[in-house]
C-alpha positions in Angstrom: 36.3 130.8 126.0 34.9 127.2 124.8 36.1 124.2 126.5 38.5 122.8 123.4 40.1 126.4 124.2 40.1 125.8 127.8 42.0 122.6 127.5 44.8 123.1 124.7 45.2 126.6 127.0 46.2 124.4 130.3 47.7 122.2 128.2 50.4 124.7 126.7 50.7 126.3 130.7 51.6 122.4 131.6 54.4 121.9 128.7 56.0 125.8 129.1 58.8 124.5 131.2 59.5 121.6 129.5 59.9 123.6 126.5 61.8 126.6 128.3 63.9 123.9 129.8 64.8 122.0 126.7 65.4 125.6 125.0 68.0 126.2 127.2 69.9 122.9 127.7 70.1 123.4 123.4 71.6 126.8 124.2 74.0 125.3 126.4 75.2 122.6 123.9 75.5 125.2 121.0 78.3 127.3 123.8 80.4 124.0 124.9 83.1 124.5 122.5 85.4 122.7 124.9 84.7 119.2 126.2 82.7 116.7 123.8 81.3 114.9 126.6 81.4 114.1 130.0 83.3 111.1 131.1 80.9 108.3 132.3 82.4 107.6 135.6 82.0 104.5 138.2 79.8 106.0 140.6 82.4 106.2 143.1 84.9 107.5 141.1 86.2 110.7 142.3 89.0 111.8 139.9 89.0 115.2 138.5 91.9 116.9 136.8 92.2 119.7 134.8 94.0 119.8 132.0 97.7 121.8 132.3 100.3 122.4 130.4 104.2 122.6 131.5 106.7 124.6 129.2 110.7 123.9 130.3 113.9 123.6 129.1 115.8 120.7 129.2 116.2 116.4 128.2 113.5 114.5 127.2 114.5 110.5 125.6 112.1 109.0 123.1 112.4 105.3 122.7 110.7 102.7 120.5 109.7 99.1 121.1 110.9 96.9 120.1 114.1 98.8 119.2 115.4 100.4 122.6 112.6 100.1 124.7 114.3 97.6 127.2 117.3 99.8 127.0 115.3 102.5 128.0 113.7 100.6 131.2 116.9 99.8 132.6 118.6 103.3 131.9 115.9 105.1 133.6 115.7 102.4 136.5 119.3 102.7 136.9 118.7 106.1 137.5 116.3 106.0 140.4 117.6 107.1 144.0 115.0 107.5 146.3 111.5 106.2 145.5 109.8 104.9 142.6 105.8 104.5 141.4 105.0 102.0 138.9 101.3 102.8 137.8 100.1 99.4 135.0 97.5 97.7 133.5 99.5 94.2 133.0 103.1 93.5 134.7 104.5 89.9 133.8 108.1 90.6 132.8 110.3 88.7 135.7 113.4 90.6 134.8 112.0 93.9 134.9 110.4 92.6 138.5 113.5 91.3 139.6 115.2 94.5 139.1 112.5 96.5 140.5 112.8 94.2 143.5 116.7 95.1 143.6 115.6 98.4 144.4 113.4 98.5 147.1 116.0 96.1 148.9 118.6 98.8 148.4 116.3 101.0 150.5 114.6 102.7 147.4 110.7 103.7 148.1 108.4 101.3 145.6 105.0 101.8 144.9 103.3 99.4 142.3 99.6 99.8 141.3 97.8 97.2 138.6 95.1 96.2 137.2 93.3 93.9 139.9 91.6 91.4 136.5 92.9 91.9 133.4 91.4 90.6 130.5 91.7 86.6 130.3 92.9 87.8 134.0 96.4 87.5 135.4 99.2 84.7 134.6 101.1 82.8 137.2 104.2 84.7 135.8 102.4 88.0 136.7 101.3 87.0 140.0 105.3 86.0 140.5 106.7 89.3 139.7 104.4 90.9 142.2 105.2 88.5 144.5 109.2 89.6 144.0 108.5 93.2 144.8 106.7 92.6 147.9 108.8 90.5 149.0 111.8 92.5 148.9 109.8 95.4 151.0 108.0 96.6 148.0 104.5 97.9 147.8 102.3 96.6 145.5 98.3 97.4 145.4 95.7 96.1 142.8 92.7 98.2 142.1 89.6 97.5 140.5 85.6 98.7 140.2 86.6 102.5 140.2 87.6 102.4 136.7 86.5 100.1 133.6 89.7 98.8 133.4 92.9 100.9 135.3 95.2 100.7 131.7 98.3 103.1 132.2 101.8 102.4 131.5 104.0 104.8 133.1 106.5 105.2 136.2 108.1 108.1 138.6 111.4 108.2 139.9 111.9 110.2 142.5 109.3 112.2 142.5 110.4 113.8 139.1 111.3 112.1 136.4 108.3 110.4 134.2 108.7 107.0 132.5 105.3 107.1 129.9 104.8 104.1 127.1 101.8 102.6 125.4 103.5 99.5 126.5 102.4 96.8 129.2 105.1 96.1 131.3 105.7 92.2 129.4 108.5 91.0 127.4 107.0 91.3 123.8 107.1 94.9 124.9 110.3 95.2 126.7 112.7 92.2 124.9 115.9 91.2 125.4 116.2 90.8 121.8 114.8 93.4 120.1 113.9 91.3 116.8 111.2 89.9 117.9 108.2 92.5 119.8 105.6 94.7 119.9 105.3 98.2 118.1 105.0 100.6 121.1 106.4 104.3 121.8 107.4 105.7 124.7 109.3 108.7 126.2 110.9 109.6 129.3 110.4 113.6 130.5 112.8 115.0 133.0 111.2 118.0 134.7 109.8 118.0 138.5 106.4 120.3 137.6 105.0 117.5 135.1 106.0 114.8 137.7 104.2 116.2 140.6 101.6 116.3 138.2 101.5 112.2 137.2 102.5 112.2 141.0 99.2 113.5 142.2 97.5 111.2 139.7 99.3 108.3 141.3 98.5 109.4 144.9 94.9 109.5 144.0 94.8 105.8 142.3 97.1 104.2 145.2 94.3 106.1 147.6 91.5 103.5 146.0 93.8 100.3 145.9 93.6 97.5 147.4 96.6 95.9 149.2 98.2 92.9 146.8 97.6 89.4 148.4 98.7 86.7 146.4 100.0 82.6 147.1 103.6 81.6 146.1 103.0 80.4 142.3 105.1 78.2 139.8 105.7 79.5 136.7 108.0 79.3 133.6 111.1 81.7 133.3 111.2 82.2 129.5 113.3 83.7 127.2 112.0 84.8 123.6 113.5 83.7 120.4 114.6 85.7 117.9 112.6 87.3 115.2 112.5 88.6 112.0 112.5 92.6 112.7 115.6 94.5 112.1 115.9 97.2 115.1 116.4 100.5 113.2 115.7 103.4 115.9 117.7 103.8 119.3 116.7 105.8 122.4 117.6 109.0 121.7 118.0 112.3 124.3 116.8 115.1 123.3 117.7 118.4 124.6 115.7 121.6 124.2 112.6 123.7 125.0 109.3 121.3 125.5 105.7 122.3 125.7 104.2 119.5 127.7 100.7 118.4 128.1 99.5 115.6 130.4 96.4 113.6 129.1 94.4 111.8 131.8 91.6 109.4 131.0 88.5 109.9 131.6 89.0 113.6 133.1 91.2 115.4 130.3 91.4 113.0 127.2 87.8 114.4 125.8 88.9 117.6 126.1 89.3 120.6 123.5 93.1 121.3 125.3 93.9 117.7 124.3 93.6 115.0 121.9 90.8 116.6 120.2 92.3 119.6 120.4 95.5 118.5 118.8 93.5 116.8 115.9 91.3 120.1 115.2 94.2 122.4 114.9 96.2 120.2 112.2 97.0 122.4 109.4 99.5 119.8 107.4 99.4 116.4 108.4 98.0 114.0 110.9 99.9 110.2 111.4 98.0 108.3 113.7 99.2 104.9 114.6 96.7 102.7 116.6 96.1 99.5 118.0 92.7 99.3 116.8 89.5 102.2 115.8 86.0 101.2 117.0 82.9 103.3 116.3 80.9 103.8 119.6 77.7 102.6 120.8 74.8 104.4 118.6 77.2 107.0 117.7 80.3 107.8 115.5 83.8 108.0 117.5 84.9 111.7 118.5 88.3 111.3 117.6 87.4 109.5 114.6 85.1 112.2 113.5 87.7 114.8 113.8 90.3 113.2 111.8 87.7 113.3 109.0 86.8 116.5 109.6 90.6 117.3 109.2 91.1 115.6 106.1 87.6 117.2 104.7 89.7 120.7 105.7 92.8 119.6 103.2 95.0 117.9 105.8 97.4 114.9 104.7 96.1 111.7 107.1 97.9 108.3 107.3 96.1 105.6 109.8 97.7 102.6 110.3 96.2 100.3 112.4 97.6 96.2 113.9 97.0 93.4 111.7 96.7 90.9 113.8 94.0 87.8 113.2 91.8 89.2 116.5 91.1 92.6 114.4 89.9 90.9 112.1 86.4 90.2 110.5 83.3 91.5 111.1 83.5 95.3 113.1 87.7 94.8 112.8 90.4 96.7 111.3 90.0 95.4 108.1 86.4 97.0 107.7 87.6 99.9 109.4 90.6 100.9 106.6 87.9 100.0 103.9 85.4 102.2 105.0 88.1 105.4 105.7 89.6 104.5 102.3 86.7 104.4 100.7 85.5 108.0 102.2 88.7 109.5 100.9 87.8 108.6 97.5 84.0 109.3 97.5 85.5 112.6 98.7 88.5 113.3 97.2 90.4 113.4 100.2 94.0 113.1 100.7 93.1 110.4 103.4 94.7 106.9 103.6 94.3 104.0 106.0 96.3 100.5 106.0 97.3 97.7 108.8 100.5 97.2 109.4 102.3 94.6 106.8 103.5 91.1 108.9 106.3 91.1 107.1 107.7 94.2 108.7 108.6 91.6 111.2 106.6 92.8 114.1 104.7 90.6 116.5 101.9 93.4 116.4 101.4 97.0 116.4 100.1 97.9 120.1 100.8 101.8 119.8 98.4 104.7 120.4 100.0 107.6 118.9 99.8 110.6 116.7 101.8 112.6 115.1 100.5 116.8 114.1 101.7 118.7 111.8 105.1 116.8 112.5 105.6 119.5 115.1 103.5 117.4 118.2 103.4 113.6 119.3 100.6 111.8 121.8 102.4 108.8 123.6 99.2 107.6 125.6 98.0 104.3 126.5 94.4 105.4 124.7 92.8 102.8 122.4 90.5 104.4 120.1 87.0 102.7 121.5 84.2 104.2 123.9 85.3 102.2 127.3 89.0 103.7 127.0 88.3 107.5 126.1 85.4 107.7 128.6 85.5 104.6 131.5 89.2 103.6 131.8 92.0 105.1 133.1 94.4 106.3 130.8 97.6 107.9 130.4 99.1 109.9 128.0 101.1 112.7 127.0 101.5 115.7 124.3 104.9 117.1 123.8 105.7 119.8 121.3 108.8 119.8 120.1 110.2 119.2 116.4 113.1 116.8 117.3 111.1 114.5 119.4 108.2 114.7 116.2 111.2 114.0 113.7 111.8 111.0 115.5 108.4 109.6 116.0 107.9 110.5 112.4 110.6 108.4 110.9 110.0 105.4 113.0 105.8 106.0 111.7 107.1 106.1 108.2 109.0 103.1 108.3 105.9 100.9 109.6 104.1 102.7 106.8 106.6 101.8 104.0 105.1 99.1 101.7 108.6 97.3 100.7 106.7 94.4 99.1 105.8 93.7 95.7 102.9 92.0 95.0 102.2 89.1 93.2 99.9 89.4 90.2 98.1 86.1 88.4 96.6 86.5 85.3 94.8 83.4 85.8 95.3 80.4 83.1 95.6 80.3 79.5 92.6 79.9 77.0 90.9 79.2 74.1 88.2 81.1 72.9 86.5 81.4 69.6 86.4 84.8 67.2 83.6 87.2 68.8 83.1 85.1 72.0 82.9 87.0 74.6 84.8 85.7 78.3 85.8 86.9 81.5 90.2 87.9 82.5 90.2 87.9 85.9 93.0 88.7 88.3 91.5 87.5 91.7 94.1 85.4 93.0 96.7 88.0 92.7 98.1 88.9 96.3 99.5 91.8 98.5 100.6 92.0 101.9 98.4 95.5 102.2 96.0 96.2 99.3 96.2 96.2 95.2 94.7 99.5 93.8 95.1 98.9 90.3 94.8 96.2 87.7 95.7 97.2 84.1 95.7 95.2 81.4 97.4 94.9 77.7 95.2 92.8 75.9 96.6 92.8 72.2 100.0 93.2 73.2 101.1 96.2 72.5 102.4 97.8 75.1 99.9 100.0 76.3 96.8 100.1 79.0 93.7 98.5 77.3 91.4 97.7 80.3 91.5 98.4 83.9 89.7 96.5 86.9 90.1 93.4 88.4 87.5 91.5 85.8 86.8 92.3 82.2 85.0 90.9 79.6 87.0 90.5 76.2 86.2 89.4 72.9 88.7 89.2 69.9 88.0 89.6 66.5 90.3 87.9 64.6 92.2 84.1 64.9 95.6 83.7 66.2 97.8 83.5 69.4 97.3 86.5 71.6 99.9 87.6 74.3 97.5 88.9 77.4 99.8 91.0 80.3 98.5 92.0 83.8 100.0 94.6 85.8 98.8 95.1 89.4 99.6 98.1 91.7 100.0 98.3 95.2 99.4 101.4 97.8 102.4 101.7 97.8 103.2 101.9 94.3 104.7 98.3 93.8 104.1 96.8 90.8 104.1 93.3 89.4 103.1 91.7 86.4 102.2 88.1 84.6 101.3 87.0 81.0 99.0 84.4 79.7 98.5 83.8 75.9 95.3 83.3 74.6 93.9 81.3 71.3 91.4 82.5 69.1 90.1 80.2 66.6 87.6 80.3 63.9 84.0 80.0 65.0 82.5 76.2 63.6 82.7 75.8 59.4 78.7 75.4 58.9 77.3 78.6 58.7 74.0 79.4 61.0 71.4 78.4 57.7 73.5 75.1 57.5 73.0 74.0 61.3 69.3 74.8 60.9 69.4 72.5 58.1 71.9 69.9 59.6 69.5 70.1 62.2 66.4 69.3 60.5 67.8 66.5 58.5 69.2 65.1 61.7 65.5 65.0 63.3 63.5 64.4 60.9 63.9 60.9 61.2 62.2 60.9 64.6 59.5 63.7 63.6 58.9 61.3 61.0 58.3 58.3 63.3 56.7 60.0 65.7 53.8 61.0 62.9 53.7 57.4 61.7 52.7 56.2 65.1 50.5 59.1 65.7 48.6 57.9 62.5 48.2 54.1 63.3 47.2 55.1 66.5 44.0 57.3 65.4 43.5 55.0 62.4 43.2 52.0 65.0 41.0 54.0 67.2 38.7 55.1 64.5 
């Protein structure tokens, strides 16, 4: 054996296990049907629960916000005996404090864990409903550094009951008058096996708080005006058989049993209602992904996402419906995406649900981004049962409806010359979600001549034309608007006789110009 041999021989003995190694982790990846990845944890975060699923017989209450959802609150504290858990990511409402507070000086059991620094951190009017529950005997612990953020919404009432929402517990969430708040869902689940279940979830979060010291501060009682929205959907209670799945972020919501299992079995239809959609770090969104694999598979997909000025721009929701709407059309697919309209009279749409197959909802507290499916915790929930989808479905298809017309502008009336060519545009013409159509009738007759939202005309003959633009909106709201448009004759010299009106009128000057040019040589010479 020559040395070259030698070498590339201990060479191949050195890189073996590497190889072997890397052979096998690929093997592995090909088999993990279930999880899509591994939550990145803190380093001294513990949590670890499996995913479970309850099946019972007997009430659950869906509520809306802005609708019912203080209703809701009240009913459900109203209904609290011995203890309560209050598990949050912000807490600022004084009333809903106040009445918590009511409680524990009753003698009730009150546990209340929170975010320890929010983002833009916590108000004086937070601080003071904290300070009302633990001053009426309450307990009240903040946590922080075990999660990202700690981002739940939900409650326990003795040591059944389950209060869940994708709801903060504030007043745009929770108002007084119901015409003016927040798009949120929520649901309350009477059975004792899926409470001990959020209860041992609680138990393990209060383990790593930290207990709530905070100065007397001043604050602002306020009460919100009024708004626009017109309250459609009541609590409702809903009695029947209910297959219940608890989603815990970051230990169950990656999970093939959960969200992503819910999306990957959708035969008919998914609606998905979010706060905002972010693409990860290097790396396309899981759930994302499987809603367009879904759609790619035939399934009907609505995505509405908030509208609000902070999403958007660059990386915002905006972008986000343009690039799945313009996938579904590249692709064919029976895909849409839109933001919710303002004039649905919302203050903004701060919901994390989905709808499958209208036979399952998620309530969860799950923004679609990398920090809340994999560093936060989370809460949610999956409940099958068709009454509690009906609901959820009719209150999703209402923020979806697109009652408004647009507005078209054919932009201003001209005059153009037989055979010139010039530009109709319809760019100022408005919608409150998107126009998907321009048509025009350029010769007034009636019927489509040109489509988009620019064309270049030319006419052929003089006279007075009548021009009429039609826009369409997604939701198949039309409008239209006229301009009239005059042709006239092109100029009465023909193209010979401006060559020659052009010659006579320069000749004058060619002429001079060749005098000079003579007296100057002449002088020279």
């Amino acid at each position: 054996m020559n040395r070259k041999s030698l070498i590339l021989l201990v060479l191949i003995l050195l890189l073996l296990p590497g190889i072997v190694a890397n052979t096998e982790t690929f093997e592995e990846r090909e088999h993990e049907t279930d999880d899509h990845k591994q939550p990145m944890l803190k380093e001294n975060e513990t949590s670890s629960f499996d995913p479970e699923s309850f099946n019972y017989h007997g009430n659950a209450t869906a509520f809306t916000s802005p609708d019912s959802s203080k209703e809701a609150m009240m009913n459900f504290l109203d209904g609290v005996n011995s203890s309560l858990e209050v598990g949050v990511y912000q807490f600022n409402d004084v009333r809903i404090a106040e009445k918590i507070a009511d409680l524990s000086n009753a003698g009730v059991s009150v546990r209340v864990l929170i975010e320890a620094d929010p983002v833009q951190g916590m108000s004086d009017r937070g601080i003071a409903s904290l300070n009302y529950i633990s001053s009426e005997g309450g307990e009240v612990r903040t946590i922080d550094d075990h999660y990202e953020y700690y981002h739940p919404k939900y409650m326990r009432r003795d040591n059944s009951s389950v209060f869940l929402t994708s709801e903060n517990l504030v007043a745009s969430s929770f108002p007084s008058d119901p015409t003016y708040g927040n798009r949120g869902w929520g649901i309350i689940l009477d059975h004792e096996k899926t409470g001990d279940y959020y209860g041992e979830v609680f138990d393990h979060d209060w383990s790593l708080g930290e207990d709530f010291t905070y100065d007397e501060v001043e604050y602002e009682r306020y009460n919100l005006s009024s708004g626009n929205y017109s309250p459609t959907f009541n609590s409702t209670e809903i009695q029947g058989e209910f297959e219940v799945t608890p989603v815990i972020g970051p230990d169950t919501n990656m999970k093939n049993s959960t969200v992503l299992g819910e999306i990957r079995s959708a035969e008919e239809s998914i609606y998905l209602q979010q706060y905002y959609i972010r693409d990860w770090d290097g790396e396309e969104n899981p759930y994302l992904e499987a809603i367009k694999e879904a759609a790619k598979r035939g399934v009907r997909v609505k995505i509405l996402l908030d509208s609000t000025w902070y999403h958007q721009g660059v990386g915002g929701n905006d972008e986000m419906v343009d690039e799945l709407n313009d996938l579904a059309e590249d692709k064919s697919l029976d895909l849409e995406a839109r933001s919710l309209s303002d004039y649905q009279g919302l203050i903004k749409s701060h919901n994390k649900g989905m709808i499958v197959d209208e036979d399952s909802v998620l309530v969860s507290t799950i923004n679609w981004n990398e920090n809340s499916m994999r560093r936060n915790r989370e809460l949610g929930v999956i409940v099958e049962n068709d009454k509690i989808a009906d609901y959820y479905s009719n209150v999703f298809l209402n923020d979806w409806k697109d009652f408004i017309d647009p507005i078209a502008d054919a932009g201003d009336e001209k005059t153009v010359m037989v055979e010139e060519e010039f530009i109709l545009s319809a760019e100022n013409s408005w919608d409150d979600h998107e126009i998907v159509e321009y048509r025009w009738d350029i010769d007034g007759d009636g019927s489509v001549d040109e489509k988009g939202e620019k064309i270049t005309v030319h006419f052929e003959e003089r006279g007075t034309y009548t021009v009429t633009l039609t826009v369409e909106d997604v939701g198949g709201n039309t409008d239209t608007d006229t301009i009239e448009v005059l042709v006239e004759e092109q100029d009465r010299f023909t193209l010979l006789e401006k060559v020659v009106n052009s010659i006579i009128l320069i000749s004058p000057t060619v002429l001079i110009t060749l005098f000079l040019l003579r007296e100057f040589w002449l002088n020279r010479s």
